[in-house]
C-alpha positions in Angstrom: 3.3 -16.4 61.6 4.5 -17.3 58.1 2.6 -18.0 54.8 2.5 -21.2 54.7 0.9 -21.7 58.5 -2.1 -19.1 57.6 -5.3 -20.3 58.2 -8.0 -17.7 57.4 -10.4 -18.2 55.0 -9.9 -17.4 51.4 -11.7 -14.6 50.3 -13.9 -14.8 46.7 -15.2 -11.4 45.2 -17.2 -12.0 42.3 -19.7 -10.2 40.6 -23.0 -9.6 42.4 -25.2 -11.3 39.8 -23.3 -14.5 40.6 -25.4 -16.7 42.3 -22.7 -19.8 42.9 -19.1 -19.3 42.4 -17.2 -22.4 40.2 -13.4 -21.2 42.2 -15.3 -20.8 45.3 -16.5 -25.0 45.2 -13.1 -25.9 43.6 -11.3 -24.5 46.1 -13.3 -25.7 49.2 -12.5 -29.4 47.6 -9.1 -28.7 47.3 -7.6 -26.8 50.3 -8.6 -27.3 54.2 -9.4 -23.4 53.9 -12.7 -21.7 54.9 -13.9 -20.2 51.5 -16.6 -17.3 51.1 -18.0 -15.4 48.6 -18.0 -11.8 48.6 -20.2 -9.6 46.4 -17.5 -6.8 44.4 -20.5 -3.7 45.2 -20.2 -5.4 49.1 -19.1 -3.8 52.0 -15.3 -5.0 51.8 -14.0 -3.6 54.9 -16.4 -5.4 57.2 -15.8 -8.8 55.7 -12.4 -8.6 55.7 -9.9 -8.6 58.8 -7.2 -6.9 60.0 -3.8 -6.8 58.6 -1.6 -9.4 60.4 1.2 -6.1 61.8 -1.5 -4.6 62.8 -1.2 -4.2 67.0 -3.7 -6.5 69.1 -6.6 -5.8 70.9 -6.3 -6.3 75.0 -7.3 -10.2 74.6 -3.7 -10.2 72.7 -6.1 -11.0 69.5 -6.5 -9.5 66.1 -9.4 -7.5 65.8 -10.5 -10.0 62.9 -9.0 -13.0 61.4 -6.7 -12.0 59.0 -7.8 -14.0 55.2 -5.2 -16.3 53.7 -5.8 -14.7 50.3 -8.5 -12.5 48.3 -9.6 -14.0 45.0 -11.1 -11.6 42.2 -13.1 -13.5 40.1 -13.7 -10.9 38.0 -13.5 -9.5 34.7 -14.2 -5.7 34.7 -11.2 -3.6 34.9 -12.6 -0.7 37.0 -14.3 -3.0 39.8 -10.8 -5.2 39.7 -8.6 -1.9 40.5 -10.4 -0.5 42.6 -11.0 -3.8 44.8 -7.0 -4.2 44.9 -6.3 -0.8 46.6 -8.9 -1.2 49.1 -7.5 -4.7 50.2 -3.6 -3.4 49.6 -4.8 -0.3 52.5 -5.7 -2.6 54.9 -4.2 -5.4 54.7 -0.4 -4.7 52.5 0.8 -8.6 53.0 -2.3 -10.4 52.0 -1.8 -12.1 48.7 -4.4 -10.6 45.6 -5.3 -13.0 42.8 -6.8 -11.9 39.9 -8.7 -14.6 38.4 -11.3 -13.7 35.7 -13.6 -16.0 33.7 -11.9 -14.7 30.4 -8.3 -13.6 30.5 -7.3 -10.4 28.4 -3.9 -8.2 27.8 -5.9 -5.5 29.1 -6.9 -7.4 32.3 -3.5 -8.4 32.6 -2.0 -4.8 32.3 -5.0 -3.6 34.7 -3.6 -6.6 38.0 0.0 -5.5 37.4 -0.8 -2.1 37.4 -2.8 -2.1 40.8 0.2 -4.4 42.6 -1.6 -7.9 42.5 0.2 -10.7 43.7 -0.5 -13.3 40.6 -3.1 -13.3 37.5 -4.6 -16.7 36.7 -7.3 -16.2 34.0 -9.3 -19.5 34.6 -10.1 -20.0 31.1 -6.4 -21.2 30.7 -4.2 -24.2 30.1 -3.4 -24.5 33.2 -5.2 -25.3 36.3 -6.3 -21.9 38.2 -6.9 -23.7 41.6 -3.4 -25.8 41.6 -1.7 -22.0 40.7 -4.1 -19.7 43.0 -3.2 -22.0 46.1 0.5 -22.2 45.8 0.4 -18.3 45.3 -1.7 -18.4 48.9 1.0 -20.6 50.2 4.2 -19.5 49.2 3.3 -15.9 49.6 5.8 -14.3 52.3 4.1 -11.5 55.1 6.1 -9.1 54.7 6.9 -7.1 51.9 9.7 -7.7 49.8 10.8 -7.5 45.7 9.8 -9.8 44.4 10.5 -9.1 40.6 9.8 -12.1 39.2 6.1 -11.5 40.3 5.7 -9.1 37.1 7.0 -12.2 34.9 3.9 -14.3 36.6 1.7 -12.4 36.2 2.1 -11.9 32.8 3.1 -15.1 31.6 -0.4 -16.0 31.1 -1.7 -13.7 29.1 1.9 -13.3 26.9 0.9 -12.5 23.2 4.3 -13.8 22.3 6.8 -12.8 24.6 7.2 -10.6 27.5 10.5 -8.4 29.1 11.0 -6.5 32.2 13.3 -4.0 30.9 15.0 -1.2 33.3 15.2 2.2 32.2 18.2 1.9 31.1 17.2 -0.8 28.4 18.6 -3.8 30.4 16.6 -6.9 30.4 15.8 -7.9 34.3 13.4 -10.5 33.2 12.3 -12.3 29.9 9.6 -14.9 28.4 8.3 -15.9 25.2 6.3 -18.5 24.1 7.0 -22.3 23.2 5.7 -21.7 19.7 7.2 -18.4 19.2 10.8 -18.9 21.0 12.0 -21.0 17.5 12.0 -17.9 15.7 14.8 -15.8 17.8 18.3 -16.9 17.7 18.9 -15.6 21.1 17.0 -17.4 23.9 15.0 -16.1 26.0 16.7 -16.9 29.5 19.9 -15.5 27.7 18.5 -12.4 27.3 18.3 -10.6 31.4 21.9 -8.7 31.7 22.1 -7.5 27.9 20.6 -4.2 26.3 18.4 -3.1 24.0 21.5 -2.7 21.8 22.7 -5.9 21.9 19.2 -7.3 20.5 18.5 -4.8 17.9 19.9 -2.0 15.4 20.4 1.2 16.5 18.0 2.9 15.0 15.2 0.4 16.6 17.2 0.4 19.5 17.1 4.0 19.9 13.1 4.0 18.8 12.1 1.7 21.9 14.9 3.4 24.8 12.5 6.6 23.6 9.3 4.5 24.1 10.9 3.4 28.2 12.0 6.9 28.5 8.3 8.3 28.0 6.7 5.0 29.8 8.3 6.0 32.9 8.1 9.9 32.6 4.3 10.3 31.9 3.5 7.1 34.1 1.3 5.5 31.9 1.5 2.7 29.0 2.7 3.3 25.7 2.7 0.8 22.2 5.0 0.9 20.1 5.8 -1.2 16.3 9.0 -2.4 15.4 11.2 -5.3 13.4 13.0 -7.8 14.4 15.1 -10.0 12.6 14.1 -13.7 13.3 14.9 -17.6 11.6 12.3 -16.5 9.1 13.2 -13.3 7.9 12.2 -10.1 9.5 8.8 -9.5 11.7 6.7 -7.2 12.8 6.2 -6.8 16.6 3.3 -4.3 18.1 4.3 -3.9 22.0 2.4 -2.4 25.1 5.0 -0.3 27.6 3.4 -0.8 31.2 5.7 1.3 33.9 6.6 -0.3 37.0 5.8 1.5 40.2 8.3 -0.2 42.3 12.1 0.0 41.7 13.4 -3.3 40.7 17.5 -3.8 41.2 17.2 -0.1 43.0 16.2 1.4 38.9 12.6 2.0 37.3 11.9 -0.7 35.1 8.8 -1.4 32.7 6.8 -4.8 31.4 7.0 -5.1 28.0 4.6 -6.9 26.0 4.8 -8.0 22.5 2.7 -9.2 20.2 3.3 -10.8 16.2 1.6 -8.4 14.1 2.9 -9.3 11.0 0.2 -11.3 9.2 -2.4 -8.4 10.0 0.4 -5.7 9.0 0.3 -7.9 5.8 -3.9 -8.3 5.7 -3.9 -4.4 6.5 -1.1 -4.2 2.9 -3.1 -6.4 0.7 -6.5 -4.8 1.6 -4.9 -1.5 0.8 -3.1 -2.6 -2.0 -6.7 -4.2 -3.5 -8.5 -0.8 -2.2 -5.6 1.6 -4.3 -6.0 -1.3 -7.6 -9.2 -0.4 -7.4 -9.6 3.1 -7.1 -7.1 3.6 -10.0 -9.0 0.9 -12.2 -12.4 3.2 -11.4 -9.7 6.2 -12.5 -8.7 3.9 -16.3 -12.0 2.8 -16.7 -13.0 6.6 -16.5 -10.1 7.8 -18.9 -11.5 5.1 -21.6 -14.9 5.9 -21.7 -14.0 9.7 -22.1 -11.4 8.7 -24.9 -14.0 6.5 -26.4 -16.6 8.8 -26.5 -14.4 11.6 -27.8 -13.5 9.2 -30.7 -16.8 9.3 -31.7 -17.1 12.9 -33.5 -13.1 12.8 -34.3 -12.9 13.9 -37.4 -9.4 12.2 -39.0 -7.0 9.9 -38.1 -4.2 12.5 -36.8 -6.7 14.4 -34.4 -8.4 10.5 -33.2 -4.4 9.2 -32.0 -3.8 12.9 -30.9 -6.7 12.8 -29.0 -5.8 9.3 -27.4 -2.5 10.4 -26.4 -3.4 13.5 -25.1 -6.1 12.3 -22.5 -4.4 9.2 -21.3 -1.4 11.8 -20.2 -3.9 14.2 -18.7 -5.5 11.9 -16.7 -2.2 11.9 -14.0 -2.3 8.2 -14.3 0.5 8.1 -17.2 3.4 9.9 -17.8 3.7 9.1 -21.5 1.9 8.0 -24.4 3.0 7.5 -28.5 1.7 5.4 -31.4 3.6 3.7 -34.7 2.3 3.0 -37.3 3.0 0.3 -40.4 5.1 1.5 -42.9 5.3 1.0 -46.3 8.4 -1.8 -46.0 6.4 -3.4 -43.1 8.4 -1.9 -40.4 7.1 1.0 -37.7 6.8 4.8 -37.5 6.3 7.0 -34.7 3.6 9.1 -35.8 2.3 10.8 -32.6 3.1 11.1 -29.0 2.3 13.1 -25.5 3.6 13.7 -22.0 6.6 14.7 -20.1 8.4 11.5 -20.5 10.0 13.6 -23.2 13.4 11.9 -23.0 12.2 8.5 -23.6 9.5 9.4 -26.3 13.1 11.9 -28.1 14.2 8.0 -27.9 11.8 6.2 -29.2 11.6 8.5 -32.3 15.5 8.5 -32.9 15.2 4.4 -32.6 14.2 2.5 -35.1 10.4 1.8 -33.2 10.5 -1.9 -34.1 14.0 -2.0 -31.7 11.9 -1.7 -29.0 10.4 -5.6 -28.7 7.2 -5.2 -27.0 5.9 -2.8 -29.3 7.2 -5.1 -32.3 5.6 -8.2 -30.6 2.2 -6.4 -30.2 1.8 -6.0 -33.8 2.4 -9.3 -34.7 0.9 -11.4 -32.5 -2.0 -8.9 -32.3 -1.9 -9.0 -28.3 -1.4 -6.6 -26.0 2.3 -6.8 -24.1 3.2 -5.4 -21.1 6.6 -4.2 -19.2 6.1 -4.1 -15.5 9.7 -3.3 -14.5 11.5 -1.4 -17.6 14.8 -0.9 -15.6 14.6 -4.6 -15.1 13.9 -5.9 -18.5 16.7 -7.1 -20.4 14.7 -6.8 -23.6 14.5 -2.9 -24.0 16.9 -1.5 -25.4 19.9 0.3 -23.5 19.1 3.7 -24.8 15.5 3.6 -23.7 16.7 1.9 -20.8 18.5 5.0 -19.7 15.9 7.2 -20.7 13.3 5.4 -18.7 15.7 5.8 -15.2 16.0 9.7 -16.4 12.0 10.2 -16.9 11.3 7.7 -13.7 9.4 5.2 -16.4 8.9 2.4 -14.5 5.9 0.2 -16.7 4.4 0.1 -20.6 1.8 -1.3 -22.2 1.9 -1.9 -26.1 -1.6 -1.7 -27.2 -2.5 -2.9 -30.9 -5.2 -0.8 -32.7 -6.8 -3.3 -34.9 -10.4 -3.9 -36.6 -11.2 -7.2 -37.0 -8.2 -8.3 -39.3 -6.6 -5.1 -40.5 -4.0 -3.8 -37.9 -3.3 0.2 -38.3 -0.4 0.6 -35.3 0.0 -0.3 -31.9 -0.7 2.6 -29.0 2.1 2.4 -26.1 1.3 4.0 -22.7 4.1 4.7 -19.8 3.3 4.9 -16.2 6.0 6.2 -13.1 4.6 3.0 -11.2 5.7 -1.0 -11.1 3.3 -3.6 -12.1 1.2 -0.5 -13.5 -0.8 -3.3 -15.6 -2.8 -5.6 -14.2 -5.3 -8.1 -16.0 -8.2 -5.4 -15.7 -6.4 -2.7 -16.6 -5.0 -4.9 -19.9 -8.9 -5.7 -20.8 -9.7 -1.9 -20.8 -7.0 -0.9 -22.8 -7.6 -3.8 -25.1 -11.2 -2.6 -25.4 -9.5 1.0 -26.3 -7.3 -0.6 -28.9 -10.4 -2.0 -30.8 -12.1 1.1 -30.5 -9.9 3.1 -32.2 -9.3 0.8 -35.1 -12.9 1.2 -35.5 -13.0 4.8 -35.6 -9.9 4.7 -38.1 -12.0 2.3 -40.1 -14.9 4.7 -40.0 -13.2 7.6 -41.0 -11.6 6.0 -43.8 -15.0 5.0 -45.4 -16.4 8.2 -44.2 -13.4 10.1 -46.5 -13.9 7.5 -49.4 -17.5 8.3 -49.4 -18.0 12.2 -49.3 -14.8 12.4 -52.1 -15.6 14.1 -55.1 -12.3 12.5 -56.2 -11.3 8.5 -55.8 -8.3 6.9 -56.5 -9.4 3.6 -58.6 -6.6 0.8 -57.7 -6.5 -2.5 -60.4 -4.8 -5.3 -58.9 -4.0 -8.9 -60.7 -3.8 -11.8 -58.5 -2.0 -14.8 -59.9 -3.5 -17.9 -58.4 -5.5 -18.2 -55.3 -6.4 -21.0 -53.0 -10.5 -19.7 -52.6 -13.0 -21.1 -54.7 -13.2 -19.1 -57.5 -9.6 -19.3 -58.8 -9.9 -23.2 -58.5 -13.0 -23.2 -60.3 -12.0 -21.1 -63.1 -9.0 -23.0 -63.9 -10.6 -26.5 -63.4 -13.7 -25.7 -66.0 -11.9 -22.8 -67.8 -15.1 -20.5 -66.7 -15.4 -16.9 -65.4 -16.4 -16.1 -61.8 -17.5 -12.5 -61.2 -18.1 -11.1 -57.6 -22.2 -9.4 -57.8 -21.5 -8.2 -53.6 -19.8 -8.9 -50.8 -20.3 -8.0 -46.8 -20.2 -8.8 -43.9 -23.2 -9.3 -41.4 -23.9 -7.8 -37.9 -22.7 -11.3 -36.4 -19.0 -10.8 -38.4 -20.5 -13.8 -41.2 -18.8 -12.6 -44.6 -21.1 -13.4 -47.6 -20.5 -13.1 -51.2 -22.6 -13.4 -54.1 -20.5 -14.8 -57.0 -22.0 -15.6 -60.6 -20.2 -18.2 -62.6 -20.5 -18.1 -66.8 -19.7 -21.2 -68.5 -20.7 -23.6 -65.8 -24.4 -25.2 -64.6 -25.2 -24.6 -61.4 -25.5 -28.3 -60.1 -21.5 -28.8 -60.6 -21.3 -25.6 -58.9 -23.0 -26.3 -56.1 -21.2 -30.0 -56.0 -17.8 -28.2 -56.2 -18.6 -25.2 -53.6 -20.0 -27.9 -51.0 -16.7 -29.5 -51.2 -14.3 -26.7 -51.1 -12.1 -26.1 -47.8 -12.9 -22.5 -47.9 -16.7 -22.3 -48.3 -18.4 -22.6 -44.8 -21.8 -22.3 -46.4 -23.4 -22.0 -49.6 -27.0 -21.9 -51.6 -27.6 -21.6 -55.1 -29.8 -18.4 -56.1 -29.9 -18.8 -59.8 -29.2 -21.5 -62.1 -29.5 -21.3 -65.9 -27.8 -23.9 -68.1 -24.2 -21.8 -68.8 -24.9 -19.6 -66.1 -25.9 -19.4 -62.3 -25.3 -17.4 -59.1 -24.1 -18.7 -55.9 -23.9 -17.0 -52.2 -21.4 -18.4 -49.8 -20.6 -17.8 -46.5 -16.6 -17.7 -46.7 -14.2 -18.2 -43.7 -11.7 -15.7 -44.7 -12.4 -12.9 -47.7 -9.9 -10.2 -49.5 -13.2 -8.5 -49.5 -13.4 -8.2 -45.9 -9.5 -7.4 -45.3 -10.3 -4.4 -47.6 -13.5 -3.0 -46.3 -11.4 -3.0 -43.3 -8.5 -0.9 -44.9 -11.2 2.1 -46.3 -11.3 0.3 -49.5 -14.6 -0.5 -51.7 -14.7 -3.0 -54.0 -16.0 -2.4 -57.3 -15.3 -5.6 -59.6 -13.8 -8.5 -59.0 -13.7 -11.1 -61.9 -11.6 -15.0 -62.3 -10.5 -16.5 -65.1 -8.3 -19.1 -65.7 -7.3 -19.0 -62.5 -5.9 -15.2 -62.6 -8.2 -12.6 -61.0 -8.6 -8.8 -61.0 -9.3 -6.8 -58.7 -11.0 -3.1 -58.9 -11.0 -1.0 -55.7 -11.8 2.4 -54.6 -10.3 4.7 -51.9 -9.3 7.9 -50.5 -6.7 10.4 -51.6 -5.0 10.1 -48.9 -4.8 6.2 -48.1 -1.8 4.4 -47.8 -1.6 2.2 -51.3 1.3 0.4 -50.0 -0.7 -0.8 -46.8 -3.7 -1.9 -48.9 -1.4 -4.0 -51.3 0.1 -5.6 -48.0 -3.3 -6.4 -46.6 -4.5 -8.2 -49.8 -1.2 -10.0 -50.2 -2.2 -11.4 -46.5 -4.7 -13.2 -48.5 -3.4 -13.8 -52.2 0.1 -14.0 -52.0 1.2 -13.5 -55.9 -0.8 -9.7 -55.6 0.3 -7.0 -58.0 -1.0 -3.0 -58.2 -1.2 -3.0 -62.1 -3.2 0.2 -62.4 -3.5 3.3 -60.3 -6.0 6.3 -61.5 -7.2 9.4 -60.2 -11.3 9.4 -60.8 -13.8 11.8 -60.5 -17.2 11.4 -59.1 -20.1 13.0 -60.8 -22.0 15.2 -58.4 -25.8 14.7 -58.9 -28.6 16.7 -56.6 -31.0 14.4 -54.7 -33.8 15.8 -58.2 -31.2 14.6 -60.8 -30.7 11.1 -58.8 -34.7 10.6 -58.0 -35.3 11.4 -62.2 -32.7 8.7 -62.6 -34.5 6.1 -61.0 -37.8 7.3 -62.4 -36.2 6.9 -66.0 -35.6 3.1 -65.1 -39.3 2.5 -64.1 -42.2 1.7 -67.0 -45.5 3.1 -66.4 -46.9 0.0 -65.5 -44.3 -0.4 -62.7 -44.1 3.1 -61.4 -48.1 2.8 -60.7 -47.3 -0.5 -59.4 -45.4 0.8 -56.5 -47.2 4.1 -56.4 -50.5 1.9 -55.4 -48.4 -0.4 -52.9 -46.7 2.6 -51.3 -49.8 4.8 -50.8 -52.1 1.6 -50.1 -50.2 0.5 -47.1 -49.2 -2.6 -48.6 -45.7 -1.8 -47.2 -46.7 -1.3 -43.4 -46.8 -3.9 -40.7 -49.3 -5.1 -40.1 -50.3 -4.6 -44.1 -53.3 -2.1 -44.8 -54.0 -3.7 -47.9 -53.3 -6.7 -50.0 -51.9 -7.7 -53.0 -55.5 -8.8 -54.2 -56.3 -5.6 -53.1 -54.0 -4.0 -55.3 -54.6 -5.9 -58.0 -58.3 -5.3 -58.0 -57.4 -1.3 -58.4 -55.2 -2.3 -61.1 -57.5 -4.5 -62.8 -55.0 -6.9 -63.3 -54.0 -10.1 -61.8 -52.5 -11.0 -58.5 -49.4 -12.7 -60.2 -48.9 -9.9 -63.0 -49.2 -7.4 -59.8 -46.8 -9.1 -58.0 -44.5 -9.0 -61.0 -44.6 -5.4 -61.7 -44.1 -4.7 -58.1 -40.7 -6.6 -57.8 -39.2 -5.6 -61.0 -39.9 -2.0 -59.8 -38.3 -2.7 -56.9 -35.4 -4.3 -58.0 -34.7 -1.2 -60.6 -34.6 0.6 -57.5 -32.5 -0.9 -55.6 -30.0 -1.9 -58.3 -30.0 1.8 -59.3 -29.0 2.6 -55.5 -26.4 -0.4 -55.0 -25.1 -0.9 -58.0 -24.4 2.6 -59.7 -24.9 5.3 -56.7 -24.1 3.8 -54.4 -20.1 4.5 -52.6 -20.1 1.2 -49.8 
């Protein structure tokens, strides 16, 4: 009896918590077959015959009808294996179909592994009953090798593409899919008869011959990654190495089966990539805060860039660090550096620093600029290129140290890694930058304040585009600067009186000038009044910001001078360049050496006491002691009249001359801001 004239029933196994079966209906309205169901936990032995070689009994029949085929519609790997081995020991020449609800690569593996004759996940393109009967049909009694049975049965639940490969890495069989056979410029039916070898380098070759080798030896499946060249550039392949029990061609032979990894190899890349970014921005952040918050108790500028340098290198994450500053003629000088990039730092001091174009650019433009791939950058120099491939520096980072508008330098920072810098780690370091042009500011007013001995610096400005130097030469009156500052909000005020002018064609005049944002008139008399304006750019401002205080400013006839004070040890030269920013015909006329007088906190109060009458000194004695100062007031100025026998108004008029003596002995004379 051959296949194709069997005509026992087809045998269903399904799980025992199936009530119907969907093959089991399909099939009865597609084949002239008896189907049944069979429970997997059943008692498979009974239900089934015998095997058709087995002898008959003495009616010359088989002890049972022999099924046509046994269907597993099943999806648990165990119950599936076990199944097949029962029905292969009784019956060898009965065709197996595993057929489960969802298909799998693991299913798949499990129904080659256990010898089944076809795998036809239903959930599939194709139809499961069409390809589950012509398996029953065409399915021969006795045994024989059939290798292309491996190829079935794994065709449907290919990844990408499938092999039978022999052991010693010849293709026997070979598959891949419609939407993945584009990429190889070998196809895949001209792939059985060539090796390993022929299909990839050595060295991969080599890697997967070892991955065969150890298939076969150990019996079980292996995985293995590897690259393959393909029509869009290379690929990376994961691959599961199932042995094959029979010998195919008289050799072992294994399944292989492949799978395109290479968009999660890439996923896996970029998540580490963003997981490394940001464990070493959590490391920068780190470094600046501790740089920052030793910059807080630095006590000069050498030991605040020292400091910087120092840390930056310590932290592991840099392998260099150095700052320039301006120099007198405008150009840059190293004045500090760290790490063990020494080569390139022994460079950057023999150079000339401006050579170097980053750092040159930084200054300028007042951004940060950054050099992701040194060796690659055609605009460092050839010197430091060389001594960036000797000390493996690979980024850079030219960070300028400003305040507001006054620049003091630029801090550069190497790193052994490409693309060191990203966007985050710019903002930090810009964030550092500012900081220590702060703490430079600070300690320059801090020095300029506690000094016994000043340096007093005259300048005379020939012309100047602000208000006061067009006013004075338009009315051929004098404009002298009473205070100027800057608010909390960066707003720079001044407070300018004008002699020789009324105050309405002042106002008239200020209102329209280009460089006044704001303005108010305090005082007006009839050849005399005072003005505050809110300016948007100020000299006054650029040298506050250089450790300079102003002490007089006065315009006339359209020529100004200017009086400041500042450390012993500031740069005069830098001062001059940061007013000429502003007034461009800027001249140091005067430079004097002057000392402070040193009064005690008794001399200084006596002082102040000396400016206050009787009348006034009660005045604010009353106030004071009264609570007329606290909030919410304790008394009121009808209160403190009343003790003072004396009018509200006349109170009120003794309380804010006192007050003003006060405070014009502490702004105006003792004052060092």
């Amino acid at each position: 009896m051959t296949a194709t004239h069997r005509s026992g029933p087809i045998i269903v196994v399904t799980d025992v918590g199936e009530q119907t079966s969907e093959l089991r209906s399909r099939l009865e309205r597609t084949t002239d077959h008896e189907v049944r169901t069979l429970p997997a936990t059943g008692d498979l032995e009974d239900s089934l015959g015998t095997d058709a070689t087995d002898p008959p009994d003495a009616d010359g029949e088989t002890a049972a009808t022999v099924p046509s085929g046994v269907v597993l519609e099943l999806d648990c790997p165990g119950e599936i294996q076990t199944i097949l081995q029962r029905v292969h020991a009784r019956m060898a020449t009965v065709p197996t179909i595993v057929a489960p609800p969802k298909g799998s690569e693991r299913l798949a593996t499990v129904a080659l592994r256990a010898d089944a004759t076809d795998y036809v996940p239903t959930a599939g393109d194709e139809d499961p009953i069409d390809r589950i009967v012509a398996t029953i049909r065409s399915q021969p009694q006795s045994p024989s090798a059939d290798d292309g049975r491996y190829h079935r049965i794994l065709a449907n639940e290919l990844p990408d593409e499938a092999f039978v490969i022999g052991e010693n890495g010849t293709y026997l069989e070979a598959k891949a899919r419609p939407d993945s056979a584009d990429l190889y410029s070998t196809a895949a039916d001209d792939l059985p008869g060539s090796q390993l070898e022929d299909a990839f380098p050595a060295q991969v070759a080599t890697k997967l011959q070892d991955c065969i080798d150890r298939a076969i030896r150990t019996d079980d499946v292996q995985s293995v990654e590897y690259d393959a060249e393909t029509t869009e550039g290379p690929r990376r392949f994961e691959a599961r190495v199932v042995p094959i029990d029979q010998r195919i061609q008289g050799r072992r032979a294994v399944v292989w089966l492949a799978r395109d990894i290479t968009e999660r190899v890439q996923r896996e890349r970029q998540l580490r990539s963003r997981q490394d970014q940001l464990e070493t921005l959590n490391r920068i952040n780190a470094v600046v805060r501790q740089v920052i918050e030793t910059l807080v108790e630095a006590p000069a500028r050498d030991a605040i860039e020292r400091e910087v340098c120092e840390q930056l290198v310590d932290s592991d994450l840099y392998c260099g660090s150095w700052i320039a500053e301006r120099a007198g003629d405008g150009r840059l000088s190293y004045r500090t550096g760290a790490g063990e990039a020494e080569t390139y730092l022994d460079g950057v001091r023999d150079l000339t620093v401006d050579q170097e174009r980053p750092v040159t650019r930084a200054v300028q433009t007042g951004e940060i600029r950054t050099t992701n791939r040194i060796h690659e950058d055609g605009t460092v120099p050839e010197p430091l290129q060389e001594a960036a491939r000797e000390d493996d520096v690979r980024s850079a980072i030219a960070v300028p140290i400003t305040h507001e508008d006054a620049t003091y330098g630029v801090l550069t920072v190497l790193a052994s890694r490409d693309d060191a810098f990203s966007e985050r780690e710019r903002a930090g370091f810009r964030l550092l930058g500012e900081t220590i042009g702060f703490t430079i500011m600070a300690v320059k007013n801090r020095q300029l304040l506690f000094s016994d001995t000043v340096v007093e610096l005259e300048f005379r400005i020939d012309g100047g585009e602000t208000f006061s130097f067009d006013l004075s030469e338009a009315y051929d009156c004098t404009c002298s600067l009473e205070w100027a500052g800057t608010t909390a909000n960066g707003r720079t005020f001044q407070y300018v009186t004008v002699d020789g002018l009324d105050g309405e064609t002042v106002l008239e005049k200020a209102r329209d000038h280009e460089s006044i944002e704001r303005c108010r008139l305090i005082h007006d008399g009839e050849e005399s009044c005072t003005l505050e304006m809110q300016l948007a750019k100020s000299g006054v401002r650029t040298l506050a910001n250089h450790g300079a205080t102003i002490r007089d400013v006065t315009v006339e006839s359209g020529v100004g001078t200017c009086l400041v004070e500042v450390s012993q040890d500031a740069d005069v030269r830098e001062i001059a360049e940061a007013l000429t920013v502003i007034y461009e015909n800027t001249e140091l006329v005067a430079r004097r050496e002057v000392d402070r007088p040193v009064r005690t906190a008794a001399q200084r109060r006596n002082r102040i006491l000396d400016r206050l009458t009787d009348r006034q000194l009660t005045t604010l004695r009353l106030a004071y002691y009264g609570g007329f100062f606290d909030w919410p007031r304790e008394s009121t100025g009808e209160e403190i009249a009343e003790a003072m026998d004396i009018s509200p108004p006349t109170m009120h008029q003794h309380l804010r001359k006192g007050l003003k003596a006060i405070l014009g002995e502490f702004f105006e004379n003792g004052g060092h801001n």
